[in-house]
Rosetta silent file (secondary structure, phi, psi, omega in degrees, C-alpha in Angstrom):
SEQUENCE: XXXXXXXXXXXXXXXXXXXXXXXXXXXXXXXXXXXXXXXXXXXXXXXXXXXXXXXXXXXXXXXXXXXXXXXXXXXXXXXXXXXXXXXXXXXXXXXXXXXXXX
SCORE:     score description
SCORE:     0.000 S_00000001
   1 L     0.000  138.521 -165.142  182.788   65.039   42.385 S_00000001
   2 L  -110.262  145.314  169.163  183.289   68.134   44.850 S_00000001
   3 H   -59.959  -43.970  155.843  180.419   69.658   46.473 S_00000001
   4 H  -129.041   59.635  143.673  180.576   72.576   43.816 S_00000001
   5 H   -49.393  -50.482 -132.960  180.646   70.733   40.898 S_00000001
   6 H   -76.191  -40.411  179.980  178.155   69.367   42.710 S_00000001
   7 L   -73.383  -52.495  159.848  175.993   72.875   42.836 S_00000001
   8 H   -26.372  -89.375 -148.479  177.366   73.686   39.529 S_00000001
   9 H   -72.844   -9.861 -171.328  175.274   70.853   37.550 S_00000001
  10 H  -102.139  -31.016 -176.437  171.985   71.389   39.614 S_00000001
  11 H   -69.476  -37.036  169.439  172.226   75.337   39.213 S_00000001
  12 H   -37.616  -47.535 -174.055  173.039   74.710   35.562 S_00000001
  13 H   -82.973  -19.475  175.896  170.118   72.806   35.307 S_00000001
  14 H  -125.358  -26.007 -157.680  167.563   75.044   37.201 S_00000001
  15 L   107.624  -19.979 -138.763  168.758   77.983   37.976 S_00000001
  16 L  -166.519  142.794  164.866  168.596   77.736   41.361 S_00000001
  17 L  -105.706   83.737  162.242  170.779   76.253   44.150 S_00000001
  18 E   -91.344  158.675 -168.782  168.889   73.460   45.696 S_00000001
  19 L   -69.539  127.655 -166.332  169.186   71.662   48.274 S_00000001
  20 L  -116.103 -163.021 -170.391  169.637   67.472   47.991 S_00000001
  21 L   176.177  156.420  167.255  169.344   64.356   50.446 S_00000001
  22 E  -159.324  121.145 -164.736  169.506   61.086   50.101 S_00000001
  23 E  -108.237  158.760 -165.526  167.119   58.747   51.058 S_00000001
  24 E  -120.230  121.137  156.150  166.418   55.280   51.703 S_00000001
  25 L  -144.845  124.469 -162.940  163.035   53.890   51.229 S_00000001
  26 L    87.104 -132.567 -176.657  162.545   50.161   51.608 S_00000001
  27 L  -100.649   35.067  151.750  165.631   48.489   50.050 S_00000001
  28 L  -135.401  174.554  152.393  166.461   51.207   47.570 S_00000001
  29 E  -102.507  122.331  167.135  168.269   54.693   47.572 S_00000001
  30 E  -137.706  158.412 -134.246  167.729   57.763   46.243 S_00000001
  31 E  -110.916   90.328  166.943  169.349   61.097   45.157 S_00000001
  32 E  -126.284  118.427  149.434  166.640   63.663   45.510 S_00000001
  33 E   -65.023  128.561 -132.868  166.679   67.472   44.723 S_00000001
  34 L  -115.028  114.459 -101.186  164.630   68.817   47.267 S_00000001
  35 L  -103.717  -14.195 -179.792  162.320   72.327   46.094 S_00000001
  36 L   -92.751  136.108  169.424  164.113   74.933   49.090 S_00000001
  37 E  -124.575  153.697 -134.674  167.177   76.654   47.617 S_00000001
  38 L   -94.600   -5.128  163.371  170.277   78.329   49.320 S_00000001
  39 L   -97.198    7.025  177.783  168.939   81.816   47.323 S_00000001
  40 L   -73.251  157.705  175.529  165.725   81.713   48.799 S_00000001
  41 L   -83.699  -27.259 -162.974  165.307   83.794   52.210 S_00000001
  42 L   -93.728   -5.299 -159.203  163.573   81.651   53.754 S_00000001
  43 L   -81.322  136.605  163.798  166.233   78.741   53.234 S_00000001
  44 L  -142.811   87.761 -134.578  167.793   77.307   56.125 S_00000001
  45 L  -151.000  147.492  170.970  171.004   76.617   56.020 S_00000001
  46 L   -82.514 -152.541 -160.599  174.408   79.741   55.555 S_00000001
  47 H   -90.993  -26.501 -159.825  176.315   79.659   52.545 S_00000001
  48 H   -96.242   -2.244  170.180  178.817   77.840   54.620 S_00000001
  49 H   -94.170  -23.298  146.216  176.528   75.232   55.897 S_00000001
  50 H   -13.957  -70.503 -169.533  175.249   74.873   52.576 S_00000001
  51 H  -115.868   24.344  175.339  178.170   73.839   50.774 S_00000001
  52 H  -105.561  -18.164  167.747  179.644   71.874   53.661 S_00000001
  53 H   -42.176  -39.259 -167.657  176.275   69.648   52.744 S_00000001
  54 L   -96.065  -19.037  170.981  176.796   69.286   49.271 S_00000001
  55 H   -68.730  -28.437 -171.168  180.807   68.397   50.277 S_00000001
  56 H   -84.452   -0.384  170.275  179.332   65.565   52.416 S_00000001
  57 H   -74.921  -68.136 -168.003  176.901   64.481   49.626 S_00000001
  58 H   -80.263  -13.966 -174.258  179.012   64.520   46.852 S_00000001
  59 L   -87.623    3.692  160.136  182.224   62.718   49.018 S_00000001
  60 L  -112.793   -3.501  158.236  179.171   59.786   49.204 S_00000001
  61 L   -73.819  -48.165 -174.281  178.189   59.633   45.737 S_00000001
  62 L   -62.139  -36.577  178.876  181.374   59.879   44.960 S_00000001
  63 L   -61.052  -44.093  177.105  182.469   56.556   47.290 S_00000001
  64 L   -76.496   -9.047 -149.215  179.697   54.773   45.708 S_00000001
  65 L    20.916   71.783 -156.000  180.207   55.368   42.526 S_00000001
  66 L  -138.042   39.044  168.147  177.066   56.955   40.863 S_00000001
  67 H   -69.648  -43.905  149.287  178.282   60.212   39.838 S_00000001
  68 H   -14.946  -55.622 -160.956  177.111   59.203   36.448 S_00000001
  69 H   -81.271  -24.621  174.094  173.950   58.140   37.165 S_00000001
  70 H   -34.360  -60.709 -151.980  173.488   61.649   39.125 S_00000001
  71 H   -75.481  -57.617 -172.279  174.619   63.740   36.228 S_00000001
  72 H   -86.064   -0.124  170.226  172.561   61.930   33.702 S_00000001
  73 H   -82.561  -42.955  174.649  169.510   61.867   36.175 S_00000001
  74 H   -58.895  -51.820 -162.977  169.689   65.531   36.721 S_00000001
  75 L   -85.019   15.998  178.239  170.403   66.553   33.230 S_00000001
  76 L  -116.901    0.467 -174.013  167.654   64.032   31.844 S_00000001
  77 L   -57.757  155.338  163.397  164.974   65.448   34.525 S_00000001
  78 L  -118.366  -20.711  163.560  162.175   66.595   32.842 S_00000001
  79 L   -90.108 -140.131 -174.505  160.682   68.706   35.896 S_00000001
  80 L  -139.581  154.219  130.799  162.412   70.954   38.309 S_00000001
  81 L   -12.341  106.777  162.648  161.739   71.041   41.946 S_00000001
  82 E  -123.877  127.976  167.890  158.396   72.151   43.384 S_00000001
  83 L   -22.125  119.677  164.785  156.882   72.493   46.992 S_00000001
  84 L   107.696  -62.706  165.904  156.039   69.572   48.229 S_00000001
  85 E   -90.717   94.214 -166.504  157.837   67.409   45.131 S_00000001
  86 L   -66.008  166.214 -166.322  161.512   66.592   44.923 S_00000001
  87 E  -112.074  102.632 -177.847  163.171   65.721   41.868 S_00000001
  88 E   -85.954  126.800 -178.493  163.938   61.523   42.667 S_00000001
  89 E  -116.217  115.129  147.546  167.168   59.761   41.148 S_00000001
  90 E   -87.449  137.127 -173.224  167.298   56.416   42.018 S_00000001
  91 L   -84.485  158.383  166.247  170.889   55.119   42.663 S_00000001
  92 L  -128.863  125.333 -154.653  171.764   51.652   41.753 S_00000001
  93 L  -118.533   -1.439 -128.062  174.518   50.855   44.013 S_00000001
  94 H    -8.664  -77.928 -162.188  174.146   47.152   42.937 S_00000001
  95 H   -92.718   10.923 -174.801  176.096   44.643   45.214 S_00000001
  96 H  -104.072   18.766  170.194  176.806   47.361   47.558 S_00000001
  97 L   -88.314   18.575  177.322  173.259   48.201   48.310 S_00000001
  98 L   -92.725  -11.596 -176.954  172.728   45.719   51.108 S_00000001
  99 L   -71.845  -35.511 -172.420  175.727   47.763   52.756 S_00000001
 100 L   -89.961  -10.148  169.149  173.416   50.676   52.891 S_00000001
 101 L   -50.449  -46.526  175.084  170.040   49.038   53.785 S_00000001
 102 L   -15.016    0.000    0.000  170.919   47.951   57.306 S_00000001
């Protein structure tokens, strides 16, 4: 997956080009779309900082290999993004999530 593929399936899905992360809390990981988007004014990040995020996002999904679970997390969401409340995927990375725990 390419970062905008990567942009592709979340604007598809909302509307809206938001902004992800992926976080670690405890011993798991997760994929979360985050409620600020790159058409907002207020967002802040350029177009070209933007989409060098989502290349360094998607070239670690992609390494792990959960582009799947992404795809079907996003397009199985049933809310969108709000202040305050991100849209949470948890990855299952299974025997390689002790690599990422450290």
């Amino acid at each position: 997956m390419t970062g905008k593929e990567l942009q592709a399936l979340i604007f598809n899905k909302w509307g809206c080009s938001y902004d992800v992360q992926i976080l670690r809390i405890k011993d798991r990981i997760y994929f979360q779309v985050m409620w600020k988007y790159l058409e907002q004014s207020s967002f802040p990040l350029s177009r070209e900082e933007y989409d060098a995020h989502l290349e360094q996002i998607a070239s670690y999904i992609t390494g792990w290999g959960v582009i799947n679970q992404i795809q079907v997390g996003i397009l199985e969401a049933k809310n969108r993004p709000r202040l305050g409340k991100a849209v949470s995927i948890f990855l299952d990375l299974g025997d390689r999530t002790s690599e990422w725990i450290l």
